[in-house]
C-alpha positions in Angstrom: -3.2 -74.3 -16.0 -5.8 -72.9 -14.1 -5.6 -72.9 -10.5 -8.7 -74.1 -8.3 -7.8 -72.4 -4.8 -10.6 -71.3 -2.4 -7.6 -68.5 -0.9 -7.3 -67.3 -4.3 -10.7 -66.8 -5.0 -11.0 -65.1 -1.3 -8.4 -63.2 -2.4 -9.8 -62.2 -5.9 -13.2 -61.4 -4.0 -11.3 -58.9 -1.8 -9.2 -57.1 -4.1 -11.9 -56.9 -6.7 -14.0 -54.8 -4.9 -11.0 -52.3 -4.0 -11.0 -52.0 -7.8 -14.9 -51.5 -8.4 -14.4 -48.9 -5.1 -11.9 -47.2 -7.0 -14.1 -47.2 -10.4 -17.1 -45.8 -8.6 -15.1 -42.8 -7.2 -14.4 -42.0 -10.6 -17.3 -42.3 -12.5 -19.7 -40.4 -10.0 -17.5 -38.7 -7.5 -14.3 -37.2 -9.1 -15.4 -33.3 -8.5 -14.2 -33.9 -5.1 -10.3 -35.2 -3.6 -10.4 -39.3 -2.5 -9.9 -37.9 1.3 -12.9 -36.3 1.1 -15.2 -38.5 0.1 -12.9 -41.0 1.9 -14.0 -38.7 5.3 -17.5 -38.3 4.3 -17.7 -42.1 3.9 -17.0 -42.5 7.6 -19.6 -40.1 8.5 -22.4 -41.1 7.0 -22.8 -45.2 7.3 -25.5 -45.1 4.6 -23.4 -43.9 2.0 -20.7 -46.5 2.8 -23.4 -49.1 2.6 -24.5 -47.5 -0.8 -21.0 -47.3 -2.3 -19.8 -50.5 -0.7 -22.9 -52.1 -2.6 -21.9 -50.9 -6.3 -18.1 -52.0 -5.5 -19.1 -55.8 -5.0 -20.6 -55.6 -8.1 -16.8 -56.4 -9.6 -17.3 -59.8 -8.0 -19.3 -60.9 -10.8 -16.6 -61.5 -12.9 -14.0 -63.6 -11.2 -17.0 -65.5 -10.2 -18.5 -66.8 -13.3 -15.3 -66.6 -15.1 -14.0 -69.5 -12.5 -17.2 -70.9 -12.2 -17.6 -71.3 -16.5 -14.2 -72.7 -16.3 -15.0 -75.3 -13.1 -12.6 -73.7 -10.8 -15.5 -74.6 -8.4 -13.4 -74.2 -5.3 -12.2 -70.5 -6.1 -15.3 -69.3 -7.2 -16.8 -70.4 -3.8 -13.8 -68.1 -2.4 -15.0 -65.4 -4.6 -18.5 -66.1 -3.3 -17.2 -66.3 0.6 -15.9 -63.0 0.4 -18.8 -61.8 -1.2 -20.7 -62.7 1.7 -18.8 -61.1 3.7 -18.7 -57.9 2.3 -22.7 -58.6 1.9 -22.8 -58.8 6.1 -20.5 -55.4 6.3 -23.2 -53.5 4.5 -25.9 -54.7 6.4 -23.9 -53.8 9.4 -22.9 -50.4 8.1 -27.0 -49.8 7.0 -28.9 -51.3 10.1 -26.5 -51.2 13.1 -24.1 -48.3 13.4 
């Protein structure tokens, strides 16, 4: 049975981008250790933005995979973390 849970859908739209974070490190950065780029994230807020941007991307498929099934309430989780992940990268690019 599929669940239709606005936490799990939060939850999926959290953990999903740790996942596309970690698949973006190793498709274009794996010539250099995770610390490093980890450190070089920190200092330099557009590049966070940047990468931050390509790991959201992973969202996509929890959220039409619940939403083509009518799991309407966790796709709408999916789509509130999304957002909010959307308002850290506009942070990261414009303010600090």
């Amino acid at each position: 049975m599929l669940k239709n849970n606005a936490l799990l859908g939060f939850v999926l739209g959290i953990l999903a981008p740790v996942f596309g974070f970690l698949l973006v490190f190793v498709l274009l950065h794996q010539d250099i250790p995770l610390g490093a780029f980890l450190n070089g994230l920190m200092l330099s807020h557009t590049n966070a933005a940047k990468v931050l941007s390509l790991s959201i991307l992973t969202n996509l498929i929890p959220f039409f995979y619940y939403f083509n099934r009518r799991a309407d309430q966790t796709a709408k989780g999916v789509l509130s973390a999304t957002i909010l992940f959307a308002l850290l990268i506009l942070l990261l690019k414009y303010v600090w």
